[in-house]
C-alpha positions in Angstrom: -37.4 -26.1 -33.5 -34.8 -24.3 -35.3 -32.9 -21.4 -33.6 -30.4 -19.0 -34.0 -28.1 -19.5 -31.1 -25.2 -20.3 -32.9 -25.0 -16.4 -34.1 -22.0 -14.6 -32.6 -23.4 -12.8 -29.0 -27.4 -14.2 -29.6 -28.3 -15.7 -26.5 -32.1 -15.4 -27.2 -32.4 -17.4 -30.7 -35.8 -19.1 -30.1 -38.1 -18.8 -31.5 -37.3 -17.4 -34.8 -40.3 -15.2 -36.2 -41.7 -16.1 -39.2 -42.4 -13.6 -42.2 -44.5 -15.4 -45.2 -44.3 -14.5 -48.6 -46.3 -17.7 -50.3 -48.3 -20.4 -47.9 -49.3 -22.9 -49.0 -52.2 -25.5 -47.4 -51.8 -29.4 -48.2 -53.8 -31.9 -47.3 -52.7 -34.4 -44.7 -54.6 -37.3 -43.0 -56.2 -36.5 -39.4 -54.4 -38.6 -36.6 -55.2 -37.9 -33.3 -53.3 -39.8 -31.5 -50.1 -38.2 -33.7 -50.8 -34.8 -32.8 -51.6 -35.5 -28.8 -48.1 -37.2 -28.7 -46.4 -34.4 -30.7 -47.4 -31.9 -28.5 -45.4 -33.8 -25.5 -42.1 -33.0 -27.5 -42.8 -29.1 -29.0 -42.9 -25.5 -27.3 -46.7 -25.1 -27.8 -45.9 -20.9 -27.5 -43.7 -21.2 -30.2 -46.2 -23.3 -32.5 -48.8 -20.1 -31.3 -47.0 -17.7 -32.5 -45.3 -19.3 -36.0 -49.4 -20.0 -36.6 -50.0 -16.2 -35.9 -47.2 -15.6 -38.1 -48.5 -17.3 -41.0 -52.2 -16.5 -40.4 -53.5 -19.5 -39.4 -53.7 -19.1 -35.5 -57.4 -19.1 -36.0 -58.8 -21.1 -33.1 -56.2 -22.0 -30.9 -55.8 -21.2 -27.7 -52.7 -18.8 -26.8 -52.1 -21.6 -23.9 -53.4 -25.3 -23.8 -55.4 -26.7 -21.5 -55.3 -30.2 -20.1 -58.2 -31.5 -22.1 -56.7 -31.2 -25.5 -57.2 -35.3 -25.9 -60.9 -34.8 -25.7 -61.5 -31.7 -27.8 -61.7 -33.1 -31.9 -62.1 -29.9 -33.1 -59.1 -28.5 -31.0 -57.2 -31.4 -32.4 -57.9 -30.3 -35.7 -57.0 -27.0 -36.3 -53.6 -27.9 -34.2 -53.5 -30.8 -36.9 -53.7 -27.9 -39.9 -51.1 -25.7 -38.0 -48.7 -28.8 -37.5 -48.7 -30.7 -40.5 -50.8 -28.7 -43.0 -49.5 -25.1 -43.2 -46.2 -24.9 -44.8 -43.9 -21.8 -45.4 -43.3 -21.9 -48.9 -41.2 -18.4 -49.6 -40.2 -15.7 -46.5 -38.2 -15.9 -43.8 -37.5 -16.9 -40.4 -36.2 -14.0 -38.0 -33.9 -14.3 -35.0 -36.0 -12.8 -32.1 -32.5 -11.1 -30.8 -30.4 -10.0 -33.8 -33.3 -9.7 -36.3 -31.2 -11.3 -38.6 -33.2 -13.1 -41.7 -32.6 -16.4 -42.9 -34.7 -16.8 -46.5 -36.5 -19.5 -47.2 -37.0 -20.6 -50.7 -38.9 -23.7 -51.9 -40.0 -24.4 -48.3 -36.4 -25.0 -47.4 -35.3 -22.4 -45.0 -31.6 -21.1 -45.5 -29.7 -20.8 -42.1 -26.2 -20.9 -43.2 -24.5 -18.3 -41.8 -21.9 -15.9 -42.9 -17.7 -16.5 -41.3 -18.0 -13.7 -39.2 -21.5 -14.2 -37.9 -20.5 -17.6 -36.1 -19.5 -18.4 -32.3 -16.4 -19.1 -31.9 -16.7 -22.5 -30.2 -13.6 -24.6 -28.4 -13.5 -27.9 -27.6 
């Protein structure tokens, strides 16, 4: 969901790569109907490729189909990529720019510097 649009002259800020330096894999209760309704509201591509980022792509589909509410297993590994996988040190990378934005303690960093910003009028 993050992007980096606001960079001066990026017009292509999403979605921002992912390079990991520390995963980490917690466990999180199984809901079904929680991940079928999150995936109404998300870019599914984008959750494709930060899963390929972080090496844990395994198993999904490069495109959904419309059966995903009856496939359990499908479910779950979407389930693991969603809510399970979490970035712990890297950073995210502007598809445009290549610009890097560290993240440290799972908290990515996206402040950027004065002369990096869009000059926006109101």
């Amino acid at each position: 969901m993050l992007t980096s649009n606001i960079i001066k002259g990026v017009t292509k800020g999403f979605p921002l790569g992912i390079t990991p330096t520390k995963v980490e894999v917690k466990e999180v209760d199984f809901n079904p109907t929680f991940i079928v309704k999150t995936l109404t509201k998300i870019d599914y591509s984008a959750l494709y490729q930060a899963a390929n980022d972080v090496g844990h792509a395994e198993g999904l589909p490069e495109k959904l189909e419309d059966d995903v509410k009856e496939n359990e297993d499908l479910l779950k590994k979407l389930h693991n990529a969603l809510l399970q996988v979490e970035v712990i040190e890297g950073e995210l990378v502007c598809p445009e720019s290549g610009r890097k934005f560290p993240i440290s303690n799972g908290i990515p960093n996206m402040l950027l510097l004065e002369n990096e910003v869009e000059n926006v009028t109101q």
